[in-house]
KOLTOR-770989 format. One record per residue (C-alpha): residue number from 1; chain; x, y, z. Coordinates in steps of 0.05 Angstrom, whole numbers, padded with zeros to 5 digits. Layout:
+-----+-------+--------+--------+--------+
|   n | chain |      X |      Y |      Z |
+-----+-------+--------+--------+--------+
| NUM |     A |      X |      Y |      Z |
...
+-----+-------+--------+--------+--------+
***
This chain:
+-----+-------+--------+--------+--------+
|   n | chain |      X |      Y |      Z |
+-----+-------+--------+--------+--------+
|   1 |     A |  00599 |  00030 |  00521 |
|   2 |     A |  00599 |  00103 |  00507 |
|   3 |     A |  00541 |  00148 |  00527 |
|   4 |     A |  00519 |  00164 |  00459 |
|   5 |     A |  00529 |  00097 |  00438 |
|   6 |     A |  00483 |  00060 |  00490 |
|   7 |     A |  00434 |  00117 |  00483 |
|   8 |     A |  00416 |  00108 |  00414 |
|   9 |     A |  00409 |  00026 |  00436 |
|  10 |     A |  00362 |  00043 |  00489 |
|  11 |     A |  00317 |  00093 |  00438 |
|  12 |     A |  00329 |  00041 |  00390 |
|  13 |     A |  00288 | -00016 |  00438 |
|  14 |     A |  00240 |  00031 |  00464 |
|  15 |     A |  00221 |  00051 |  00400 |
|  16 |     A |  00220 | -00021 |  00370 |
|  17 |     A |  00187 | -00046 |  00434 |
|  18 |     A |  00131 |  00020 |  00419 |
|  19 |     A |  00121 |  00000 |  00347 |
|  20 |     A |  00096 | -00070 |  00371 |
|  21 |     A |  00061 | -00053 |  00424 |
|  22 |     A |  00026 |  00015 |  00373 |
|  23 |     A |  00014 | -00038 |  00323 |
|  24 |     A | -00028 | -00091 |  00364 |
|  25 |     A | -00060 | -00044 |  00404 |
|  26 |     A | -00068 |  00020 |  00377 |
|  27 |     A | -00032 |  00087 |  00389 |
|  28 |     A | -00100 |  00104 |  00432 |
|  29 |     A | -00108 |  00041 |  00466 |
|  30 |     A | -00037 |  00038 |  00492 |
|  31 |     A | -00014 |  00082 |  00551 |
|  32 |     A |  00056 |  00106 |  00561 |
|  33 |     A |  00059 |  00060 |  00628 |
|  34 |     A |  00042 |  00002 |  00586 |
|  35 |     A |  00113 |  00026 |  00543 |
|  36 |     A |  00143 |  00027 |  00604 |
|  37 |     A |  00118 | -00047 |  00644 |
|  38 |     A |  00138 | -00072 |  00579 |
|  39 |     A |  00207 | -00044 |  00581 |
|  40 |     A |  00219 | -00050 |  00652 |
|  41 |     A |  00235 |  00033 |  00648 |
|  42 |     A |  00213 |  00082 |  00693 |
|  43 |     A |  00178 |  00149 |  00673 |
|  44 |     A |  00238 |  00185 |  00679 |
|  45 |     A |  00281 |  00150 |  00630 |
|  46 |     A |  00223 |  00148 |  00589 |
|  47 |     A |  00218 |  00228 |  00595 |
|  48 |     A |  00295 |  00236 |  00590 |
|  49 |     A |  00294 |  00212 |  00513 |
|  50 |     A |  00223 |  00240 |  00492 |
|  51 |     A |  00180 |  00297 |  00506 |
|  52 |     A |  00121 |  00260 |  00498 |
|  53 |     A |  00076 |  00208 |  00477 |
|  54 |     A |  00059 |  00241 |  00420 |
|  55 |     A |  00138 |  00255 |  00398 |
|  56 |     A |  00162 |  00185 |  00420 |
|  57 |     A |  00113 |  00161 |  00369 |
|  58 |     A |  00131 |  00210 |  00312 |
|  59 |     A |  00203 |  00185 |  00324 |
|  60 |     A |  00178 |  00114 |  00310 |
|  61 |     A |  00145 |  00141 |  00245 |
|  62 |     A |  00212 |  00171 |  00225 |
|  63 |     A |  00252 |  00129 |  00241 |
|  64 |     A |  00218 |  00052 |  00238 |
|  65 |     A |  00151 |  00052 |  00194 |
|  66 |     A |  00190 |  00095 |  00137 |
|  67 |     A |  00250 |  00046 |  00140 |
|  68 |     A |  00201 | -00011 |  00140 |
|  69 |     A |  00158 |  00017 |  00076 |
|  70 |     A |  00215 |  00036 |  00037 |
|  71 |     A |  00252 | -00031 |  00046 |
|  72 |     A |  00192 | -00065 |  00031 |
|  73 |     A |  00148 | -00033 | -00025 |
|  74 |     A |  00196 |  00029 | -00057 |
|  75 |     A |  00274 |  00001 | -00054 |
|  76 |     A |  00250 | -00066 | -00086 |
|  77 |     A |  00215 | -00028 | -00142 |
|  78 |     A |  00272 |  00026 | -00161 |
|  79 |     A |  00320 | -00002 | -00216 |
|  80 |     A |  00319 | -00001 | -00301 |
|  81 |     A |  00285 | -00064 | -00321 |
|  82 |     A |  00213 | -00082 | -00328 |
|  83 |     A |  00183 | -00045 | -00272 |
|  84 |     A |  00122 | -00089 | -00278 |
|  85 |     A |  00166 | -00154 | -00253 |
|  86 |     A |  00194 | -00112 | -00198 |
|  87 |     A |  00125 | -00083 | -00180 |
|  88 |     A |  00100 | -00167 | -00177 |
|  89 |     A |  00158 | -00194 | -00144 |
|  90 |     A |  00161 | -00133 | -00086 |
|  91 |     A |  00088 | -00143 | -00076 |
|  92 |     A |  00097 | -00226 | -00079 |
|  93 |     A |  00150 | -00225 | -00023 |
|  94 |     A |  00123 | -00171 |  00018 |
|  95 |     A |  00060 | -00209 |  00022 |
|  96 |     A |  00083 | -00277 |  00037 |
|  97 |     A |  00125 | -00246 |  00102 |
|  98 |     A |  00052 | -00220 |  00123 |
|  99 |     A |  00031 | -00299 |  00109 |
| 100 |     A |  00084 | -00323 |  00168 |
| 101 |     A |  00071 | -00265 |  00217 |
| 102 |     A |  00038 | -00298 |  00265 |
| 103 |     A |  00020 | -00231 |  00304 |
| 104 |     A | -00007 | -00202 |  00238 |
| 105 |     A | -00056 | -00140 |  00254 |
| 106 |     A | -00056 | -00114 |  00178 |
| 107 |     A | -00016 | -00060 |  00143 |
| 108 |     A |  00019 | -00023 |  00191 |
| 109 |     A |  00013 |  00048 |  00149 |
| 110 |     A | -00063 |  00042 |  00139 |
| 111 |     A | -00079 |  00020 |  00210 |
| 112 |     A | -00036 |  00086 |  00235 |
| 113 |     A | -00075 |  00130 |  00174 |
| 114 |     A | -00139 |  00101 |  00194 |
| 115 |     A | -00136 |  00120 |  00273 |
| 116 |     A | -00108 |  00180 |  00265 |
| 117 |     A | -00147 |  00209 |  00199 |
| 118 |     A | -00188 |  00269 |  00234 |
| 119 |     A | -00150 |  00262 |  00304 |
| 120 |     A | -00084 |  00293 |  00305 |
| 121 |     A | -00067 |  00330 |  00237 |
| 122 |     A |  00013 |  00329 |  00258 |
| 123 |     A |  00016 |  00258 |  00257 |
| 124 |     A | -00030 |  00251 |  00207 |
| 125 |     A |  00021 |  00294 |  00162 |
| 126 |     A |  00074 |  00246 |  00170 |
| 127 |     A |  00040 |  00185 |  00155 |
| 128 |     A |  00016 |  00216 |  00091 |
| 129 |     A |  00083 |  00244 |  00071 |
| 130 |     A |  00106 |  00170 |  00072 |
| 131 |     A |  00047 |  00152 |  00024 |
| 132 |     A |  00065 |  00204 | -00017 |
| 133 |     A |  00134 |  00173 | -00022 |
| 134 |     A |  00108 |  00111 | -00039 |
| 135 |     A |  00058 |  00135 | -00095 |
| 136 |     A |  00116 |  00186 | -00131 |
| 137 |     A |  00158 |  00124 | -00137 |
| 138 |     A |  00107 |  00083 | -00165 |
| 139 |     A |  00085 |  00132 | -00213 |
| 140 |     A |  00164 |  00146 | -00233 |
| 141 |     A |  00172 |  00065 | -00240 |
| 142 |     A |  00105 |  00060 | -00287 |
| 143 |     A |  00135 |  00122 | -00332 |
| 144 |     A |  00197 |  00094 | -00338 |
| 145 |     A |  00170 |  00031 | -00364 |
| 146 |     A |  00128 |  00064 | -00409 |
| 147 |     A |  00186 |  00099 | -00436 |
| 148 |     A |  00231 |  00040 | -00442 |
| 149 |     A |  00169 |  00002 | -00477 |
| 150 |     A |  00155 | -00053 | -00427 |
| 151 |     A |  00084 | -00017 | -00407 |
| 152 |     A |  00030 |  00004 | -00469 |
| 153 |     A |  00038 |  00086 | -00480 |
| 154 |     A | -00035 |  00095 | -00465 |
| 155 |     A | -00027 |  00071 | -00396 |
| 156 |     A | -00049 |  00123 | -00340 |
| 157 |     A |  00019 |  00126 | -00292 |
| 158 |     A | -00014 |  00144 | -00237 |
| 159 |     A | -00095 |  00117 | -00250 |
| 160 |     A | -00042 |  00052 | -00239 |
| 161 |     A | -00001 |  00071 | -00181 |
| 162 |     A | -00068 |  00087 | -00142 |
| 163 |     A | -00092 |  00028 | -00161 |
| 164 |     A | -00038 | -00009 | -00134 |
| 165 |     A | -00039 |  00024 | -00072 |
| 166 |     A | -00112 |  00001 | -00056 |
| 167 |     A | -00106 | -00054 | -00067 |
| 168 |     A | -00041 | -00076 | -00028 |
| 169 |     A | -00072 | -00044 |  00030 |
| 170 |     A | -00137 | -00085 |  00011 |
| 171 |     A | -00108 | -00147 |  00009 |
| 172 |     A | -00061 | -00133 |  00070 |
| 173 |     A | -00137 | -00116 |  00110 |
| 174 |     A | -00166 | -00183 |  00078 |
| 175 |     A | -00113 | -00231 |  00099 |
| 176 |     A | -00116 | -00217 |  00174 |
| 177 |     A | -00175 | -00247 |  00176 |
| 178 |     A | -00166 | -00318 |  00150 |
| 179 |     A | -00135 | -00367 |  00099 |
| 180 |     A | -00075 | -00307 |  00084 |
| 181 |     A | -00041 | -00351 |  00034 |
| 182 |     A | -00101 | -00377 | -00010 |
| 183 |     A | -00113 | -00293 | -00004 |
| 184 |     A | -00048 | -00280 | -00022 |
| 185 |     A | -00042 | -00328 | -00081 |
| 186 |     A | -00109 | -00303 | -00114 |
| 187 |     A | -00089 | -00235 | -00106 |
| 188 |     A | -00024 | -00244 | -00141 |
| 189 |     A | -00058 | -00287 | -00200 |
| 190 |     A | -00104 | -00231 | -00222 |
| 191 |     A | -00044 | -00180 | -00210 |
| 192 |     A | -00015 | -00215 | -00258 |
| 193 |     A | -00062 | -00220 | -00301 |
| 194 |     A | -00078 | -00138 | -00299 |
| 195 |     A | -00011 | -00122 | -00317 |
| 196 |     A | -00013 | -00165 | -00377 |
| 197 |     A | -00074 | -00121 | -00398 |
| 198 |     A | -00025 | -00056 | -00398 |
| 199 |     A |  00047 | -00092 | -00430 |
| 200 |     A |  00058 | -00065 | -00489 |
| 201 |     A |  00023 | -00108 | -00537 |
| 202 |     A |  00075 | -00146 | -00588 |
| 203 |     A |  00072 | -00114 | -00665 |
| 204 |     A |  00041 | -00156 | -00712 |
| 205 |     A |  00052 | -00148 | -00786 |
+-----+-------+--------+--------+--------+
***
């Protein structure tokens, strides 16, 4: 295989293998030896593709958890029809793959905003960037369904896209816990039911 080739494969598993291991533990809770036992690497190849903990996980960030949030909550979303339908079916399939994780630990974003908020401002500045990201496209998908009449005029773009937001995360937080597809399916009935409340209400004469 060539060099840069098998390379990139090893980053790739490190990093893959560090995202799991971030994600049940905690960035704080899990030590670069515990990367390492669980890769069967030594501290020298570990050193030889990173400079550090810190930048081994900011690679994960780049390269992973924005892949994985724009595949699941932005791509889904970005299209011409009734952004409202896109918005319910993103949501409906992103939760029911949380409903057959069996190693579920929450939403991966807001667990990494929530250690980090007030610890390390780099990392911190990544993770937001990719919330940012999230909330622009939301806000661009409520617009344009304003404009191409599917959403009421009156409707605050992004009063909405925050309030999506929240509540994602709130459900993803809530279904750790127990029962996540009763959770799920209540969620998604009264999701429904709010975006009713801001379609464009049908003329009468």
């Amino acid at each position: 295989m060539d060099k840069n080739l098998k390379r990139m494969a090893t980053m790739q598993r490190m990093q893959v293998t560090g995202l799991e291991l971030f994600y049940k533990k905690g960035y704080y809770n899990t030590s670069v030896d515990d990367i390492l036992k669980e890769l069967s690497l030594s501290k020298g190849a570990f050193y030889y593709h990173f400079s550090s903990k810190e930048d081994f996980f900011i690679q994960i960030v780049e390269n992973l958890v924005v892949r994985k949030i724009y595949s699941m909550l932005i791509e889904p979303i970005e299209g011409h029809e009734n952004p409202l339908d896109l918005i319910t079916n993103c949501f409906e399939d992103a939760l029911e793959t949380a409903v057959h994780n069996e190693l579920d630990y929450g939403f991966v974003l807001s667990n990494f905003i929530n250690e980090f908020n007030g610890r390390n401002p780099k990392i911190m500045k990544h993770l937001s960037d990719i919330l940012k990201i999230w909330e622009v496209n939301l806000v661009s998908s409520i617009q344009k369904g304003k404009f191409n009449g599917h959403i009421d005029r009156h409707v605050d773009a992004e009063g909405v896209a925050i309030y999506l937001m929240s509540s994602y995360v709130g459900i993803r937080t809530l279904m750790v816990e127990m029962a996540p597809s009763a959770r799920k399916y209540r969620f998604m009935t009264q999701l429904r039911q709010y975006f009713k409340s801001i379609q464009t209400k049908p003329q009468t004469v």
